[in-house]
C-alpha positions as CSV (number, residue, x, y, z in Angstrom):
1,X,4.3,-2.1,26.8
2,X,0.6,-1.9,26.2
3,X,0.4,1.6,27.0
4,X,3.5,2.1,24.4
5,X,1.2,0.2,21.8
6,X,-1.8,2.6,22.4
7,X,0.7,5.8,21.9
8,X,1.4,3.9,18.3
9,X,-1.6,2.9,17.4
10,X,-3.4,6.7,18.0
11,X,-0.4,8.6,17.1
12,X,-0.6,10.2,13.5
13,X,2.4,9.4,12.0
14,X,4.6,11.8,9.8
15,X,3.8,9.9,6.5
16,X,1.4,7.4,4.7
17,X,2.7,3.8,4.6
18,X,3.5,4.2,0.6
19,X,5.6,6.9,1.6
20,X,7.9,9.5,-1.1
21,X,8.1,9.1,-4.7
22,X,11.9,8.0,-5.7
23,X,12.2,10.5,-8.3
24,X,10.4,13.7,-7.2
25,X,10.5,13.0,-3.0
26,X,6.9,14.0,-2.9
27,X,4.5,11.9,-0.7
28,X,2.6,9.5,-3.0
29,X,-0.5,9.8,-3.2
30,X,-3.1,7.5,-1.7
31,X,-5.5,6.9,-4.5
32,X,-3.7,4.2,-6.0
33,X,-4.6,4.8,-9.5
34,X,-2.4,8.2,-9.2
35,X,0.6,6.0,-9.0
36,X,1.9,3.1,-10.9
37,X,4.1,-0.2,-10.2
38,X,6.5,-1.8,-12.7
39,X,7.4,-5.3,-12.5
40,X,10.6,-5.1,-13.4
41,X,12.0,-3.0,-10.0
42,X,8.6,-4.0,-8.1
43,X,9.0,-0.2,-7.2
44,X,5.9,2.5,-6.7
45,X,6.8,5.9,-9.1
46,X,3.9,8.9,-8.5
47,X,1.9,9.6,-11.5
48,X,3.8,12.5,-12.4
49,X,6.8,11.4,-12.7
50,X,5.5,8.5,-14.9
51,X,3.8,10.7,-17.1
52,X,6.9,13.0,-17.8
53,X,9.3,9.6,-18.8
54,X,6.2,8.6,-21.0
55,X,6.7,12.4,-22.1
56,X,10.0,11.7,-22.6
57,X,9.4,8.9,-25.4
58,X,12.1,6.9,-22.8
59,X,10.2,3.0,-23.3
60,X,12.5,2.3,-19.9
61,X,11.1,2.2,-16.5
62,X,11.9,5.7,-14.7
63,X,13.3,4.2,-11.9
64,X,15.5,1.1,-12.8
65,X,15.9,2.2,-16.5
66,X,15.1,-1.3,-17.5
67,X,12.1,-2.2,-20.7
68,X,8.2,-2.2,-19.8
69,X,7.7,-5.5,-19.5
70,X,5.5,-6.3,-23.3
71,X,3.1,-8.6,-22.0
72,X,1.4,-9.7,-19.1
73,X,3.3,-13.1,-19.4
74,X,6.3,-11.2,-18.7
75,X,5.5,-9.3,-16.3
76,X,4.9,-12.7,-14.0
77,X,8.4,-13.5,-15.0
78,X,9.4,-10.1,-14.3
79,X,7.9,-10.4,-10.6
80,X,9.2,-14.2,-10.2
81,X,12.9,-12.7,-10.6
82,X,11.7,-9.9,-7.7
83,X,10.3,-12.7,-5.3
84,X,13.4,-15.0,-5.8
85,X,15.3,-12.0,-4.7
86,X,13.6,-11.6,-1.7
87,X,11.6,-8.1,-2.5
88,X,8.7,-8.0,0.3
89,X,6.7,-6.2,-2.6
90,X,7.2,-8.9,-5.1
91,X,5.8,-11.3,-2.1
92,X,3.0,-8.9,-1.6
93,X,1.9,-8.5,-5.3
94,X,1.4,-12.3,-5.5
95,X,-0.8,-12.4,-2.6
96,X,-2.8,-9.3,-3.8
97,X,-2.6,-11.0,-7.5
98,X,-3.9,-14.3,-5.0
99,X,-6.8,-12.7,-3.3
100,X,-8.0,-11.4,-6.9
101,X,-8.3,-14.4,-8.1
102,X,-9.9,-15.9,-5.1
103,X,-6.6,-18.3,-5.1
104,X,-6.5,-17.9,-1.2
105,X,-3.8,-20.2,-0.9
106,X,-1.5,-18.2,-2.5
107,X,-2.8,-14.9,-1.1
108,X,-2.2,-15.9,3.0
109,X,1.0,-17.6,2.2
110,X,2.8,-14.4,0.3
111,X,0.7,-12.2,2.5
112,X,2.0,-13.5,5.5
113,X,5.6,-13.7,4.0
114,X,5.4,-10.0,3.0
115,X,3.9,-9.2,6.6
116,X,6.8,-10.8,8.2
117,X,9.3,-8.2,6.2
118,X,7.0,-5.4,7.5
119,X,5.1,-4.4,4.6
120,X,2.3,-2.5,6.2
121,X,-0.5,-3.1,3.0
122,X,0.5,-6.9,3.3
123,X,-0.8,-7.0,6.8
124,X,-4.2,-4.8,5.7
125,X,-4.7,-7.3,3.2
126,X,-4.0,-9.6,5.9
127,X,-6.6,-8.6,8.2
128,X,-9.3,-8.4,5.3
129,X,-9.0,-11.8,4.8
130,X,-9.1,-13.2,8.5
131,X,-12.0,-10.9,9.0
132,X,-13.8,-12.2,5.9
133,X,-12.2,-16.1,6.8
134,X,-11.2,-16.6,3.2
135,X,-8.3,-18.9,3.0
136,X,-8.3,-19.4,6.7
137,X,-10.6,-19.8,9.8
138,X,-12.4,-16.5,10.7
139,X,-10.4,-14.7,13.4
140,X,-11.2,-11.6,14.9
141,X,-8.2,-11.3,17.0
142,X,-5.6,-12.3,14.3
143,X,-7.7,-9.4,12.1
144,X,-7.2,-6.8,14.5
145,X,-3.9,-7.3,15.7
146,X,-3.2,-7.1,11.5
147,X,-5.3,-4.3,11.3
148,X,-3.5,-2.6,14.4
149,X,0.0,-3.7,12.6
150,X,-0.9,-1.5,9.3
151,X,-3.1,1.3,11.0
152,X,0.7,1.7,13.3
153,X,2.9,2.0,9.6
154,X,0.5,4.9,8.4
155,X,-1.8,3.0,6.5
156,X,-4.8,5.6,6.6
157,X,-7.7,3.0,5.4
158,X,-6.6,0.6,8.6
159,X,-6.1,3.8,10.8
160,X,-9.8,4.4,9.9
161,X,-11.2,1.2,10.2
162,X,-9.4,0.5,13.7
163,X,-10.7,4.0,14.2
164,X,-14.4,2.8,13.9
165,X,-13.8,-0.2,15.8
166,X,-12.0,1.5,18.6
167,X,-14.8,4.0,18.9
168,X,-16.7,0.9,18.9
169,X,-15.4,-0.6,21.5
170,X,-14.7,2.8,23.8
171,X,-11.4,3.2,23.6
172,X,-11.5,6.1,21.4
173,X,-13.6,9.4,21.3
174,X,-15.6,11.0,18.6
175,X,-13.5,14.2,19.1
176,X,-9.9,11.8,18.7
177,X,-11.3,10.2,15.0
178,X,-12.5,13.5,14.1
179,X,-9.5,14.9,14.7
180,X,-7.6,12.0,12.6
181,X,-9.6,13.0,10.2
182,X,-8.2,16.1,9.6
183,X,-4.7,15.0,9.7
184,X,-5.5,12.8,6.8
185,X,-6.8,15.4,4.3
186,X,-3.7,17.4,5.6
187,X,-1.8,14.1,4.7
188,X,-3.8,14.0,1.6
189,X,-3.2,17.5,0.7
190,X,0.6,17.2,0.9
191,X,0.5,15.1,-2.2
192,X,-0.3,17.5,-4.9
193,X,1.9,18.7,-7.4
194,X,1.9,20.5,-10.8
195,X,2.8,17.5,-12.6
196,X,0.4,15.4,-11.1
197,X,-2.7,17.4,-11.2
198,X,-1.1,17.5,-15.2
199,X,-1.0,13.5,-14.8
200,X,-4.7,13.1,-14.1
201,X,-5.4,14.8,-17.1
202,X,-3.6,13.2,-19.5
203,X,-4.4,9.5,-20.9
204,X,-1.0,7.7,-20.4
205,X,-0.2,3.7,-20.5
206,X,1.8,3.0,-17.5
């Protein structure tokens, strides 16, 4: 089983955890200002794509085709609906919304709900904050094991940070993170497109 774990933890998986765009089935990309997140489907469109529907003059969301939420008031309501339905992103938003605000309560208690469903950035965001102790006594091994949890769904900023601790520890080599390395500018290379290198050049309001 432990051997089994290893395999997972050092294997380079075939995506990142944000995985394809709905609407062009390209691999988003990781910088997460090259991507946007509506409130109203709690669901992550490429940069792209959300620059052609503003393109468009469409004022609906490309993906659910429901209205931009007008105000920032209504997008909490917008993501209340989404938690009360049970979305793991919804859950995960109001943690990260949480930890911004230093509201640490809130941030380990949707974190941890959103980690439970899987969701890979809950449990990075997870081991930040039993690593830093905010919100709950400083654990190293609850941090890693959350760390190891994300670096194993593709997350490349765990997969590097386990990396460094690993090759802390001795448990990997300089020649293995090097090697991951590669395989994420190769993952990072996959993302570009056309529309999205036209995306980072336009000024659009997501």
């Amino acid at each position: 089983m432990a051997e089994l774990r290893e395999e997972l933890l050092f294997k380079q998986p075939e995506t990142s955890h944000l995985g394809d765009c709905p609407i062009c089935f390209l691999p988003l990309s990781l910088d997460e200002n090259k991507s946007s997140l509506s409130s109203c489907c709690c669901v992550l469109i490429c940069g792209g794509c959300a620059c052609a529907n503003q393109v468009s003059n469409e004022p609906l969301c490309p993906f659910c085709r429901e209205p931009y939420a007008a105000s920032r008031a209504e997008a909490d309501r917008n993501l209340l609906k989404r938690i009360e339905a049970g979305d793991r992103v919804a859950f995960r938003q109001k943690g990260c919304q949480g930890k911004e605000e230093h509201n640490y309560s809130v941030a380990v208690e949707y974190l941890t709900k959103a980690a439970n469903m899987d969701d890979v950035e809950a449990h990075n965001q997870l081991s930040q904050l039993y690593y830093n102790g905010e919100g709950v006594e400083r654990d190293m091994k609850k941090a890693v094991h959350h760390l190891e949890e994300a670096a194993i769904g593709g997350h490349p900023r765990a997969r590097f940070n386990l990396g460094v601790v690993s090759t802390r520890d001795g448990r990997l080599t300089k020649a293995e993170l090097a090697a991951a390395l590669r395989a994420h500018q190769a993952a990072v290379d996959s993302t570009k497109s056309p529309q999205r290198e036209a995306a980072a050049h336009a000024t659009v309001a997501f």
